[in-house]
C-alpha positions in Angstrom: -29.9 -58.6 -126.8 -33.0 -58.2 -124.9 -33.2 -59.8 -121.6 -35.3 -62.6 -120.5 -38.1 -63.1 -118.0 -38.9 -65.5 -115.0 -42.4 -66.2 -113.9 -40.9 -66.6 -110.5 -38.1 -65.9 -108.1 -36.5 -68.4 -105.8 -36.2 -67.3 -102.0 -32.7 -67.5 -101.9 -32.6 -65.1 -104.3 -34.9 -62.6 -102.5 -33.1 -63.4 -99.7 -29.7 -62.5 -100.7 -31.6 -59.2 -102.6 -33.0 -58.5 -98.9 -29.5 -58.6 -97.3 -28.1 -56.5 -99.7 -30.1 -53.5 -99.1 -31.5 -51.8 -96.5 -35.1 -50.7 -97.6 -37.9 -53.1 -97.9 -38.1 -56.1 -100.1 -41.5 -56.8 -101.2 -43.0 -60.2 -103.3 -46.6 -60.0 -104.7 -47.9 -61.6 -101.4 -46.2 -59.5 -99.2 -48.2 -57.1 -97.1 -47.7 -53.7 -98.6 -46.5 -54.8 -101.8 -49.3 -53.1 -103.6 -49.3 -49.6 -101.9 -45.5 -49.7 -102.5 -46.6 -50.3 -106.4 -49.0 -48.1 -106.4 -49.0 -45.8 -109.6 -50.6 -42.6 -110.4 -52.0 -43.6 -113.8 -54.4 -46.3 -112.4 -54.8 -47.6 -116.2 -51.2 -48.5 -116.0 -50.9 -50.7 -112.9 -47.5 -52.3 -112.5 -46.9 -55.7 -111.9 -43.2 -56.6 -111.0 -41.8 -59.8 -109.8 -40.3 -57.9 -106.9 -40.6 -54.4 -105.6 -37.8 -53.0 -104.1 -37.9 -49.4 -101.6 -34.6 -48.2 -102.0 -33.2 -45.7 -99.4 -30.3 -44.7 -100.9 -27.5 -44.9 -103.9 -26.5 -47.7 -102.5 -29.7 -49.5 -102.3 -30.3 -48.6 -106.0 -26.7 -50.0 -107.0 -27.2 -53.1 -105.1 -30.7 -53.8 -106.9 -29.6 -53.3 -110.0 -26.7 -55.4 -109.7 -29.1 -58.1 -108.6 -31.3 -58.1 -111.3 -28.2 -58.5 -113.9 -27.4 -61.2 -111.8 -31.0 -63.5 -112.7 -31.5 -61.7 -116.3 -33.9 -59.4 -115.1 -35.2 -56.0 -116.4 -35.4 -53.2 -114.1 -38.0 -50.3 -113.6 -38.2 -47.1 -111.4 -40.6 -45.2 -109.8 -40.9 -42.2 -107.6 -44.6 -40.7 -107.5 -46.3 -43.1 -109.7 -47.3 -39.8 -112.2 -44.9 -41.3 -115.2 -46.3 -44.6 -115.7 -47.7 -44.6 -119.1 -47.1 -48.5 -119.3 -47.1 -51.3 -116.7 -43.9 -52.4 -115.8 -44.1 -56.5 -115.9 -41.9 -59.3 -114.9 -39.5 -56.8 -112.9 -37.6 -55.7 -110.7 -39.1 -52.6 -109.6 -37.4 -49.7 -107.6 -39.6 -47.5 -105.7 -37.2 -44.3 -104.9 -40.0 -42.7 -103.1 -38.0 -43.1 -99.4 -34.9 -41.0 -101.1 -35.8 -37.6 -99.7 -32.7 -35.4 -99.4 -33.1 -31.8 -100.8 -30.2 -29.2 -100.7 -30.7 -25.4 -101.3 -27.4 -23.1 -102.1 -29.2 -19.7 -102.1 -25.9 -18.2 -103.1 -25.2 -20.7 -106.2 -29.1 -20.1 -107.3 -28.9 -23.9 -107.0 -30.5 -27.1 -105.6 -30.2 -30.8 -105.4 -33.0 -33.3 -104.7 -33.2 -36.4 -104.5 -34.3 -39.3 -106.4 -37.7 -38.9 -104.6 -38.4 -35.8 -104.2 -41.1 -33.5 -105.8 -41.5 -30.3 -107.0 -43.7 -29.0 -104.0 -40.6 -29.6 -101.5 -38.6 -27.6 -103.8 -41.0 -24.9 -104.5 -41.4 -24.5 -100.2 -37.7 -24.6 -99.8 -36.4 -22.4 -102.4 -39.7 -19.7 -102.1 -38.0 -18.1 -98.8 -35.6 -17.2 -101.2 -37.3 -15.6 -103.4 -36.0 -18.4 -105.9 -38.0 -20.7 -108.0 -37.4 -24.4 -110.1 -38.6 -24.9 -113.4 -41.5 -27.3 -112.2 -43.9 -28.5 -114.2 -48.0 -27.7 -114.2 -48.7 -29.8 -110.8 -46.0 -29.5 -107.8 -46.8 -33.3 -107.0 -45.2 -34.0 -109.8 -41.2 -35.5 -108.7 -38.6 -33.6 -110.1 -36.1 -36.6 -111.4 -38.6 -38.1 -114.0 -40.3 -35.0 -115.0 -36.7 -33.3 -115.7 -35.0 -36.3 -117.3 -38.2 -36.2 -120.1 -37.3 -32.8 -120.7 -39.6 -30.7 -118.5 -42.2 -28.0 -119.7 -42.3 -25.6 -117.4 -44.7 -23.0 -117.0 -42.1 -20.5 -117.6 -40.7 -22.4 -120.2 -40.9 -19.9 -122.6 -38.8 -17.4 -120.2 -36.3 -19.8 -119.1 -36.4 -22.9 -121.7 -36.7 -26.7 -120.5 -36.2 -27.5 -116.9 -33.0 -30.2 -118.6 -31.8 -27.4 -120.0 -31.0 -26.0 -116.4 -29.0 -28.9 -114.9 -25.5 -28.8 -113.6 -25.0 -32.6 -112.6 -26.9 -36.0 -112.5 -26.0 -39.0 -109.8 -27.0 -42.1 -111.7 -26.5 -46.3 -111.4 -26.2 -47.4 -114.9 -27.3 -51.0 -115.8 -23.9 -52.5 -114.7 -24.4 -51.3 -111.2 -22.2 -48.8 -111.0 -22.7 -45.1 -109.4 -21.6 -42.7 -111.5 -21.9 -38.4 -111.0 -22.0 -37.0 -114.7 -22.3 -33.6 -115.9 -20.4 -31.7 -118.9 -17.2 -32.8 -118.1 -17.6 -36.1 -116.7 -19.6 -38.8 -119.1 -20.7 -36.1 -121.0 -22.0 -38.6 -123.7 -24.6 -40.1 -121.1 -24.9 -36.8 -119.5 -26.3 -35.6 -122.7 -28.3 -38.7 -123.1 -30.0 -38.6 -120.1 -31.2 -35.0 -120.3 -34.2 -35.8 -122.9 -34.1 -39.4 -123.5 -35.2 -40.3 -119.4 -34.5 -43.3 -117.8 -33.2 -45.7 -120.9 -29.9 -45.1 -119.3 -29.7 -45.9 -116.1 -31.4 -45.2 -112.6 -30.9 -41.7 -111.2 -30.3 -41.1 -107.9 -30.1 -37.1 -107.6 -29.9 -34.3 -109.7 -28.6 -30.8 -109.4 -30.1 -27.8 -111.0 -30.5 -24.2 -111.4 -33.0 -22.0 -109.7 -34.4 -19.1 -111.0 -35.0 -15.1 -109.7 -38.8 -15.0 -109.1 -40.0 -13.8 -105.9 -43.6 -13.4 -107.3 -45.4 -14.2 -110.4 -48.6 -12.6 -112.1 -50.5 -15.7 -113.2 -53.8 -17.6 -112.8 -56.4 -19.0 -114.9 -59.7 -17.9 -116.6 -62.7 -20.3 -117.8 -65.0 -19.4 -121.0 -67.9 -21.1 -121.6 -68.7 -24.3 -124.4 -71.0 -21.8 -126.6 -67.9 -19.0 -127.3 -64.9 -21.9 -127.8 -64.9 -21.1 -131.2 -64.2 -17.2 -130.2 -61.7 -18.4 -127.7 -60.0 -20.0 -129.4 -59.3 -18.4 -132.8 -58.6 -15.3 -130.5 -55.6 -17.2 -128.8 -54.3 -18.1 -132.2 -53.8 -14.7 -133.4 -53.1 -13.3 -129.7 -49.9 -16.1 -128.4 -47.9 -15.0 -131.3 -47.4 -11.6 -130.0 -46.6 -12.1 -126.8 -43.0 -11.2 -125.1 -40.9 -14.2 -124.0 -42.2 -13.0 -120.2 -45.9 -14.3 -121.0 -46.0 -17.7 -120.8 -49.8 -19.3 -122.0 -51.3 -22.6 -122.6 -55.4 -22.9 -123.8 -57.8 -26.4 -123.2 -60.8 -27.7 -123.4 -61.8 -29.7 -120.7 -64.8 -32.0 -119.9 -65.1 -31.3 -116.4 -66.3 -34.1 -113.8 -69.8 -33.1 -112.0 -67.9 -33.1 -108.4 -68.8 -31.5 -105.8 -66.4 -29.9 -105.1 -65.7 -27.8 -108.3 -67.9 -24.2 -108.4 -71.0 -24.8 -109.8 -69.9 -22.9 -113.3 -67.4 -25.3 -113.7 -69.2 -28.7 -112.5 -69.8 -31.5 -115.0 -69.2 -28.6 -117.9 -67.1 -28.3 -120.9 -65.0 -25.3 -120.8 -62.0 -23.3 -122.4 -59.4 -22.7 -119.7 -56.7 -20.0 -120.4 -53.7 -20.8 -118.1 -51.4 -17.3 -117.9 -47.7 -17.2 -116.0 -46.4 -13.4 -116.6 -43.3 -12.5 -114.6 -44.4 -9.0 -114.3 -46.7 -6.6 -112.7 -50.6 -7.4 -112.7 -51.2 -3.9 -115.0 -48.9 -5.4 -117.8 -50.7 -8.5 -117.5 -54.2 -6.7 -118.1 -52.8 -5.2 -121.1 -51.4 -8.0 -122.2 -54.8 -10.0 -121.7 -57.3 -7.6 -122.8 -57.2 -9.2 -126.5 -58.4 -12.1 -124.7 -60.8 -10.9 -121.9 -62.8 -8.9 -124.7 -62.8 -12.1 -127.1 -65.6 -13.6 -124.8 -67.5 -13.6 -121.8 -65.7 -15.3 -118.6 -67.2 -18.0 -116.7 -65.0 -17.8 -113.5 -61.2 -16.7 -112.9 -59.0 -14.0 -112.8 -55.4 -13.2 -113.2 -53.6 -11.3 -110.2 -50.3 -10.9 -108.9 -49.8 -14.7 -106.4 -46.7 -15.9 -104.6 -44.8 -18.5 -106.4 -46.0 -21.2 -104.2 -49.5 -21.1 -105.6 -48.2 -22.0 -108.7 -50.2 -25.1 -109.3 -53.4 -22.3 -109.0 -52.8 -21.7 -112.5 -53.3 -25.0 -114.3 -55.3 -26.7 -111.7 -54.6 -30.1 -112.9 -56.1 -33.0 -110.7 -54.7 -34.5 -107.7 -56.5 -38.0 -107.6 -55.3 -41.1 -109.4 -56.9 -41.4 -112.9 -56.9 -43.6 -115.1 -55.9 -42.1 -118.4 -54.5 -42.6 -121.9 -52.9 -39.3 -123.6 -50.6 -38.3 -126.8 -49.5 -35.2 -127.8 -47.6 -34.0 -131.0 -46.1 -31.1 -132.1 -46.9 -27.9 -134.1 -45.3 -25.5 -135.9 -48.1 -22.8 -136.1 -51.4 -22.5 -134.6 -53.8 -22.2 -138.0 -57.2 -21.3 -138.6 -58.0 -24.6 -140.0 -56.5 -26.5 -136.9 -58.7 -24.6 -134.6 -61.2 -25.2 -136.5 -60.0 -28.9 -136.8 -59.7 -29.3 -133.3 -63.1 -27.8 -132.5 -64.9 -30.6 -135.1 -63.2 -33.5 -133.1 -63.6 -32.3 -129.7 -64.9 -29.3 -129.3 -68.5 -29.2 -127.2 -70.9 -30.1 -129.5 -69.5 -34.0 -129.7 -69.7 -36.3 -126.8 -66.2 -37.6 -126.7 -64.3 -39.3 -123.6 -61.5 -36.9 -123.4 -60.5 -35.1 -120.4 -58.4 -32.1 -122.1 -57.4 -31.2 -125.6 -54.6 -28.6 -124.6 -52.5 -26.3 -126.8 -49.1 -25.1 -125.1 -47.2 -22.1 -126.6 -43.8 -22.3 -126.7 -41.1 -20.6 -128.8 -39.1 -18.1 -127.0 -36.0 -20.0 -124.5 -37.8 -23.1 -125.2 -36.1 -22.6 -129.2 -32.8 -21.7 -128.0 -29.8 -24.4 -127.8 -29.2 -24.9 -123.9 -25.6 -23.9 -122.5 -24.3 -27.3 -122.5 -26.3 -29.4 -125.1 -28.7 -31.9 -124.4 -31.1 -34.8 -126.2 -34.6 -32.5 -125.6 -36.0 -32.8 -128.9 -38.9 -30.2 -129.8 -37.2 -27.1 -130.5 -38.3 -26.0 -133.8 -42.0 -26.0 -132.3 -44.2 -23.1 -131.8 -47.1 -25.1 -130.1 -47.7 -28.3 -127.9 -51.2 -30.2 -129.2 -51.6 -33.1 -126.1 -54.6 -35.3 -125.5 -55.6 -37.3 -122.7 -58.6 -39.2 -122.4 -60.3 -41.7 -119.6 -59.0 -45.5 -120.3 -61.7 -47.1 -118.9 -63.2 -51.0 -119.1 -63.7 -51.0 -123.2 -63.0 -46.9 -123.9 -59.3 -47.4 -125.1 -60.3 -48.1 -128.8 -62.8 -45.0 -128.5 -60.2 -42.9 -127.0 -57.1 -43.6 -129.7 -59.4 -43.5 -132.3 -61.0 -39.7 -131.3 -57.5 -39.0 -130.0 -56.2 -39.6 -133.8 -58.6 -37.5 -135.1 -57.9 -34.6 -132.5 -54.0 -35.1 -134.1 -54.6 -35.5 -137.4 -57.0 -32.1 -137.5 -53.9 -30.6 -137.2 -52.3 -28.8 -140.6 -48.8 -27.1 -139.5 -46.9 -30.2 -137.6 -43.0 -30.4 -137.2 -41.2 -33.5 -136.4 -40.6 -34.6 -133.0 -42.3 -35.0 -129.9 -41.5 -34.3 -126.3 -40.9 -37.4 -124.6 -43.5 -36.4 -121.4 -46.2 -36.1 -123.1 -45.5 -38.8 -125.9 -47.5 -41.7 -123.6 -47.2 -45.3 -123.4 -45.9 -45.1 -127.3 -43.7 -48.0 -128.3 -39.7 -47.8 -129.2 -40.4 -47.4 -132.8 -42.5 -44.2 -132.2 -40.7 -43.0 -129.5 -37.1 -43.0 -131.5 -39.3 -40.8 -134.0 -39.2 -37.7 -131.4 -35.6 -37.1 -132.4 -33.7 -36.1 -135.7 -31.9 -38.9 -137.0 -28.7 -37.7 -136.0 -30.3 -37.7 -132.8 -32.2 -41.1 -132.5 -28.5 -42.8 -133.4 -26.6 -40.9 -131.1 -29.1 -42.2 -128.4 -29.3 -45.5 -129.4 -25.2 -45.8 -129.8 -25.1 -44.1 -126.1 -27.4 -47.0 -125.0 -25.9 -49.4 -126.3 -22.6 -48.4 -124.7 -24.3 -48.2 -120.9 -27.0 -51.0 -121.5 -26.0 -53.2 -123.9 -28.4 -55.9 -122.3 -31.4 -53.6 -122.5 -31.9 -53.6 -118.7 -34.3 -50.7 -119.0 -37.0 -51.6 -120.8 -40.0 -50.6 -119.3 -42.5 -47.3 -119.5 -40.5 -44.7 -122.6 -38.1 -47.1 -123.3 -36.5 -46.7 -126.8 -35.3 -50.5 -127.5 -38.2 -52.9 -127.5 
């Protein structure tokens, strides 16, 4: 049974919601309401009945409760950067205020909360010489980027960032806390580590850290008239790399902003991303079949402290408004390249922002330690697109999008559920064997047999 909607919520009812917790309880008309909305993914605006800033387990608990109390579905939010669909006709929890972060050195462990992102994790742990399993940007927050599985760049050393967590704190959609981890709920603790937040809200999570004081890495950028070069050199270069090199390849339509070097501004380029944890000379050697494939625009790889990780993908700070897919891929052909160059390579004007191929294999293949729902292990590549979804472009975009896909020759089922995009239940359930897809949707309907979580990846229409 799927919940119901109400156009409207009586005052008493926000009133006893406002009484039962003690961040800030905002309607549409409220001052603030829309800053404490805001999303990252400007296409995706939310648009919730009430938005609620919890401060704390409890504050989550109590929301929840309340919203199974008028038949309402519930969304979450920390940084805005998952919201690949608007949440509608909701209760929305903003976690952004929950901003406790623990570091046990000794353990090689951490635990943030709800609201925390990676960048706070990356300055707390570097002192260390420890490092998370974040994803390309640091502004990313860890609970929602880890729940969907998380592609690090060291994935390929150290597998998926779920693969790496010891415990989760979670409100499930009858409003109670729970702490789950391999021997407590393991069902939902499995669940939750791949299948994101059909489950329940979490609250914190604890995971491992990792030994890497410093880190070759950086990027390089090739110009539009050798992508061809580029790019068939990175197909028969990745395979032969040790589990230590960790590589990704786009092609990106730059914006003509000011503040990018003037190489780079308004241009289409190749952009070779490169995490090694080893010394810079290895690197070189590593790189060279690369660096002699085709002149270099700007770059460099050199040896860089772990907290200038984001150097190496550069990904954009600003809101965007933006539509994206990805599939998956289990080798890297001739015919794809030359596929993906004929749909969106430079000699096409196209709206899409990046066409990016990940390599994976390595850790990323490997079981975890305690098992988890993380589909996409049998892949050797990532293929994601994103594209600009502005006024009239999304037909355009989904359209060149499909052909970007479909040039693809060596796919594998499944799909990782980060960069699957605002995809429906249907398509989403698709990600996972069947075995799987009916495990997850037995856990859910065991913890959420009202479909409470039904907004952004949610797996049950």
């Amino acid at each position: 049974m799927t919940l119901s909607t109400t156009p409207a919520l009586d005052a008493a009812g926000v009133a006893d919601l406002a009484a039962a917790v003690q961040g800030p309880v905002l309607l549409p008309a409220d001052e603030g309401f829309a800053e404490e909305i805001a999303v990252w993914n400007v296409a995706n605006p939310h648009r919730p009945l009430v938005a609620v800033g919890a401060t704390s387990t409890a504050d989550v608990a109590a929301a929840i409760a309340w919203a199974g109390r008028h038949g309402l579905p519930v969304a979450v939010q920390a940084t805005g950067h998952g919201a690949v669909r608007s949440a509608v006709d909701c209760v929305l929890i903003t976690t952004r205020r929950m901003q406790d972060l623990t570091v046990d050195p000794a353990a090689r462990t951490a635990r943030a909360a709800a609201g925390v992102r990676w960048s706070q994790v990356i300055e707390a742990t570097a002192p260390h010489g420890l490092a998370p399993l974040n994803g390309s940007s640091s502004q990313v927050g860890v609970v929602g980027y880890t729940l969907g599985g998380g592609l690090s760049p060291l994935g390929r050393t150290f597998g998926f960032a779920a693969d790496h967590v010891r415990s989760i704190e979670i409100v499930t959609a009858d409003g109670v806390a729970r702490t789950i981890d391999a021997g407590h709920e393991s069902d939902l603790f499995w669940a939750v580590r791949g299948g994101k937040g059909n489950f329940g809200v979490v609250t914190a999570i604890e995971f491992d850290l990792f030994d890497v004081p410093a880190l070759t890495g950086g990027g390089i950028y090739f110009p539009a008239t050798h992508a061809a070069e580029v790019l068939h050199a990175y197909r028969t270069w990745a395979p032969t790399l040790p589990e230590r090199m960790n590589t990704s390849l786009a092609l990106l339509r730059l914006p003509p902003l000011p503040q990018l070097p003037e190489p780079l501004r308004g241009a289409f380029v190749v952009h070779l991303r490169v995490a090694y944890l080893g010394d810079a000379t290895d690197a070189q050697r590593l790189l060279e079949p690369m660096l002699t494939a085709a002149p270099t625009l700007l770059g460099g790889v050199g040896e860089m402290p772990y907290q200038a990780v984001d150097a190496i993908h550069q990904d954009p700070v600003d809101p965007t408004p933006t539509r994206e897919r990805g599939i998956l891929l289990g080798d890297l052909t001739a015919a794809t390249v030359d596929g993906l160059l004929a749909a969106a390579g430079p000699q096409v004007d196209v709206p899409l922002v990046m066409v990016e191929l990940r390599h994976m294999g390595g850790a990323l293949c490997r079981p975890p330690v305690v098992p988890n729902a993380v589909p996409g292990r049998n892949a050797a590549y990532s293929l994601f697109v994103i594209g600009l979804d502005l006024p009239g472009l999304a037909p355009v975009v989904d359209a060149v999008t499909d052909a970007v896909l479909a040039s693809a020759d060596a796919t594998v089922p499944g799909g990782l559920l980060n960069f699957s995009g605002g995809a429906g239940p249907e398509a989403l359930q698709a990600n996972w064997n069947p075995a799987d897809r009916d495990r997850l949707l037995r856990i859910k309907r065991s913890y959420d047999p009202t479909n409470v979580f039904s907004t952004n990846q949610a797996i049950v229409g």
